[in-house]
C-alpha positions, -999 to +999 in steps of 0.1 A: -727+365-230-750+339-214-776+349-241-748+339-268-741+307-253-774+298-251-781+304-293-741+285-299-751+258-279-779+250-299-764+251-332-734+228-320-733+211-290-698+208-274-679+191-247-645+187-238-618+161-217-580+168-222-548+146-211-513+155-192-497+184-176-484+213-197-453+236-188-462+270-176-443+285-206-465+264-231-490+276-255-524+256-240-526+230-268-559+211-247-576+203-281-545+195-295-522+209-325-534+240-347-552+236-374-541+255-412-565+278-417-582+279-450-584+308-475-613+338-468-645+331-488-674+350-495-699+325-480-706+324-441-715+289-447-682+279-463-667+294-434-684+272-409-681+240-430-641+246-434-643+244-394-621+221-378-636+194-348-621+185-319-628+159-296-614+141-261-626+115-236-607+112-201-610+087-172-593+094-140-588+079-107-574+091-077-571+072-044-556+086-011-539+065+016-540+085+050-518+075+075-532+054+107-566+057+114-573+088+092-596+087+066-590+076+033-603+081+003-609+073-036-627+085-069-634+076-105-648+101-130-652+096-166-662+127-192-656+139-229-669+172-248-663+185-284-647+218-298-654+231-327-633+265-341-648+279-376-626+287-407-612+319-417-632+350-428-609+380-433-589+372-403-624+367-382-624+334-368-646+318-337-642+293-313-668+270-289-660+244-264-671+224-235-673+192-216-690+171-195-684+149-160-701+119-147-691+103-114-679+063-118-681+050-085-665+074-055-665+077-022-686+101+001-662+131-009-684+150+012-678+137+045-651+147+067-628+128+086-635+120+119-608+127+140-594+158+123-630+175+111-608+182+078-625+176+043-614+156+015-588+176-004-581+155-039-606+138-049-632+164-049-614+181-075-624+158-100-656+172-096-668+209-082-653+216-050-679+245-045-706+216-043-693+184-032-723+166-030-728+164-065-708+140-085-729+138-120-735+155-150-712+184-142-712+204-172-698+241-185-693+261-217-654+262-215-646+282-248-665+309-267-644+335-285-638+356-313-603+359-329-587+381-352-552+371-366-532+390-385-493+389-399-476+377-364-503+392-343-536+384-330-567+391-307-589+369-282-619+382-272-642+362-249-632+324-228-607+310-237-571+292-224-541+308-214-509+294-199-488+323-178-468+321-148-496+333-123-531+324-143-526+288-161-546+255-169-534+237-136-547+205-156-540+182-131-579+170-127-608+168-148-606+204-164-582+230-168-591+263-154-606+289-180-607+324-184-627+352-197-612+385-213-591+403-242-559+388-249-535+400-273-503+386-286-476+396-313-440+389-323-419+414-331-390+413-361-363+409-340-382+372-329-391+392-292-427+384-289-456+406-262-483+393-253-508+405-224-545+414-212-573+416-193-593+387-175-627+399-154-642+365-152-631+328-145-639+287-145-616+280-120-603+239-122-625+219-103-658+238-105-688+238-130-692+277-129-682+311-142-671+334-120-663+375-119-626+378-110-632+392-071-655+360-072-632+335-073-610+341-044-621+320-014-636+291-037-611+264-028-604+259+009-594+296+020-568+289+052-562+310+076-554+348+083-523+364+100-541+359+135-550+322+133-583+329+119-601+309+093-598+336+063-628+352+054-624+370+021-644+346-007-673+369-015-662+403-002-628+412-026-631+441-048-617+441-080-618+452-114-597+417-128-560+409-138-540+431-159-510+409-174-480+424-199-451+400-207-424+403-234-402+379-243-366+389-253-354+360-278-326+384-301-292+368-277-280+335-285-287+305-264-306+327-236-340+340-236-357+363-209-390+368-200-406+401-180-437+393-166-460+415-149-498+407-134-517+435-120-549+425-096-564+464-091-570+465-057-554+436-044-519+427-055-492+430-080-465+408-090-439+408-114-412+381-130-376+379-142-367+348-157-341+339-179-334+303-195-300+297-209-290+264-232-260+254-250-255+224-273-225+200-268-218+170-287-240+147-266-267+166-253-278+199-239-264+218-210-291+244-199-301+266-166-324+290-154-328+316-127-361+335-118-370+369-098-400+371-079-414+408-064-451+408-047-465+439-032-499+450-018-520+476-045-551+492-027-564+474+007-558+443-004-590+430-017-611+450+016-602+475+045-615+451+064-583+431+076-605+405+085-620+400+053-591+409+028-567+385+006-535+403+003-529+418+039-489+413+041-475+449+045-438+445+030-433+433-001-422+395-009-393+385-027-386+353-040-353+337-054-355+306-077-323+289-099-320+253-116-294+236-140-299+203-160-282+185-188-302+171-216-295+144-239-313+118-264-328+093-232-322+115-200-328+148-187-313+156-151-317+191-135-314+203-096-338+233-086-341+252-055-363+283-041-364+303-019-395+326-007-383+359+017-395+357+051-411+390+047-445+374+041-464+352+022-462+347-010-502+350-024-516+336-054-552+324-052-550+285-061-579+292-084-560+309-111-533+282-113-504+262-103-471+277-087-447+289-116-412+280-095-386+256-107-395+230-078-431+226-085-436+193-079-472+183-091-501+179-063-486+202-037-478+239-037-455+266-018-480+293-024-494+308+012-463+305+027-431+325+037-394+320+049-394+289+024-361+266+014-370+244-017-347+223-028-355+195-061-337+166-082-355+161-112-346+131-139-365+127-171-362+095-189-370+087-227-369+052-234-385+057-268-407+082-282-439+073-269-430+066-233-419+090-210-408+083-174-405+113-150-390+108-113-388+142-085-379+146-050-378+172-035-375+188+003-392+220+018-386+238+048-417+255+055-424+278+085-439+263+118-477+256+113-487+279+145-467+304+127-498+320+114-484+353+098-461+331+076-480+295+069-515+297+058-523+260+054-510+250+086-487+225+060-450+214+079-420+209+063-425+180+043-402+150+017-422+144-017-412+116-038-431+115-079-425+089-102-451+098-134-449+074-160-466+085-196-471+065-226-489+070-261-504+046-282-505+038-315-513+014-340-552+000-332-551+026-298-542+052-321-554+085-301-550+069-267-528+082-238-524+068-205-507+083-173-499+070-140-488+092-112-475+077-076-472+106-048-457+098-013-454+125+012-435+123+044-435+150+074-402+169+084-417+191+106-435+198+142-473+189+139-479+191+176-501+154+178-531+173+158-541+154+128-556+185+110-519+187+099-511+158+091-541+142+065-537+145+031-507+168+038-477+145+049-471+106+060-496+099+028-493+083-005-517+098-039-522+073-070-538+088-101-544+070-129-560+086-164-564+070-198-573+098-226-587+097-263-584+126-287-595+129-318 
């Protein structure tokens, strides 16, 4: 593979920036909408030349205001890249990608706070979190597949991007978070679709590298184990990849369910219920949704070494999730709650992607925790078709932070306010998009006068702001 990089890379040189946050349940649309593909031709040169470019430049800032005397911190990165996927031969298609990083004007993101030892948590993910003292020319072959389509069905082999509940883009930085693998996907007569695969290797978000699938666990900051103990698995989990099956159940009217199930050999296994019901009314679009979460241990857990291994809870984990929401032409209201079974933690390494719950709530997470209460307002607004203005709050009840067995960030309860306003340009700033994203966090729980709890976890306000170009 590295041997094939090497000879694509020469013959077209490609980098790569992409925009806002996707849904879970989207197809990953980072280089933007699908191209028609053109009729098979008997020249491999006509084939490359009926190719279709892709381009994106991004700038993003992101500024943290700790509370009191606690550090704070800010960053500015700029980047771009090129994709390029080649025309149609027989159903044979390929695709190359990748992107680029330059620092513009950041803080040290490498030193730690003084009075809680704690590292810089957001910021650093513009970047590579694996090396934080280097902020320029970050750089990584993102894409580089072969496809086959044919009829409703086709075949990825090699990197590429794929949106699922448990592995996903989590484009909330620089780069979305890549994968490496066969993936297959059909739809059926009836409209029910399957889709599933393998993944043995990874570009997690935030880092400049490829890594195996056991590799990756441990690369962002790790926590701690049952006992208290900083967790000491990145570098000794053993495991063949993820195995992932869904299918997608579209044949009833106005409800569609979707079975999800991700296999990590040796480690973990986790499956999904989720239906999403809709009717239309006369001025809008009533709609809910409720989900079914079941995580148990598969093998050791990653090691027979408790003190090293990822998945170590011994029952499994059951989650319950539920929202309802009315949609109409300006506004879209929904409330969402969750709730995560005190039976232990639910796992998901925060490499592979974002939480897939109804209250997500963009730059925090519930995974690593049990015995959690999550309760969200959301209210979309649409004052024409190129703005979009998004408002959340939400409140968790999380576990004590010395309750080690059940919260593995030492994170308290917490209040999270988001107001993320969007907009798309046109006209002269044809191609642009611009995003601004205020975060204000305020504690609800016991953090026992230790600041380790407290920085860039609660009583702290986050502004990003990104401007993208595609074309």
């Amino acid at each position: 593979m590295k041997k094939l990089s090497l000879v694509l890379l020469i013959c077209f040189f490609a980098n790569i920036s992409f925009a806002q946050h996707q849904n879970i349940e989207e197809k990953p649309k980072i280089w933007g909408n699908d191209s028609n593909r053109p009729e098979d031709t008997t020249s491999l040169l006509s084939v490359f030349k009926a190719g279709k470019i892709n381009g994106h430049f991004r700038y993003y800032h992101s500024s943290i205001r700790n509370k009191g005397d606690l550090s704070d911190y800010q960053a500015n990165a700029i980047g771009g890249g090129l994709r390029f996927e080649s025309g149609n031969f027989h159903g044979l298609n390929m695709g190359l990608s990748g992107f680029y990083i330059f620092n513009a004007g950041s803080s040290d993101l490498s030193k730690k706070d003084a009075k809680s030892g704690q590292s810089n948590r957001y910021e650093i993910g513009l970047f590579d979190v694996t090396n934080p003292q280097n902020l320029n020319e970050i750089n990584r072959v993102e894409e580089l597949f072969i496809k086959y389509t044919k009829s409703n069905s086709k075949i990825i082999f090699g990197r590429q991007l794929i949106n699922t509940p448990f592995i996903n883009l989590q484009d909330g930085r620089m780069r979305p978070t890549a994968v490496e693998g066969l993936w297959i996907e059909t739809t059926l007569s009836n409209k029910n679709a399957i889709q599933g695969g393998w993944l043995y290797s990874m570009a997690p978000r935030s880092t400049s590298k490829w890594y195996s699938m056991q590799s990756s666990f441990g690369l962002y900051p790790a926590g701690i184990n049952g006992e208290g103990v900083k967790s000491d698995y990145l570098g000794n989990i053993n495991t063949s990849g993820a195995y992932i099956l869904n299918y997608e159940f579209n044949s009833f009217k106005n409800l569609k369910i979707n079975l999800w199930d991700m296999w990590v050999e040796n480690v973990m296994n986790t499956s999904l219920i989720q239906t999403d019901w809709e009717k239309k009314l006369p001025h809008g679009k009533l709609y809910s949704g409720t989900q079914i979460t079941f995580q148990s241990k598969s093998g050791n857990g990653g090691n027979p070494d408790e003190t090293k291994t990822y998945y170590s809870n011994n029952k499994p984990v059951i989650i319950f999730g539920g929202r309802m929401g009315w949609k109409s032409k300006k506004w879209d209201y929904s409330i969402n709650v969750n709730r995560i079974g005190s039976s232990g933690r639910y796992l998901m390494p925060r490499e592979w992607g974002r939480d897939h719950f109804y209250t997500f709530m963009p730059r925090e997470r519930n995974e690593g925790f049990g015995d959690v209460t999550a309760l969200v307002g959301k209210a979309t607004f649409f004052p024409r078709q190129s703005t979009t203005l998004h408002l959340s709050y939400g409140y968790f009840s999380l576990p004590d932070v010395l309750n080690f067995e059940l919260n593995k960030y030492g994170m308290p309860s917490y209040t999270q306010l988001n107001v993320d306003l969007r907009q798309k340009f046109s006209g002269f700033l044809n191609g642009f998009e611009g995003q601004v994203l205020w975060i204000m966090k305020w504690n609800q729980g016991e953090t026992y006068d230790n600041p380790k709890y407290v920085i860039h976890k609660v009583n702290m306000n986050l502004l990003n702001i990104v401007v993208n170009f595609r074309f």
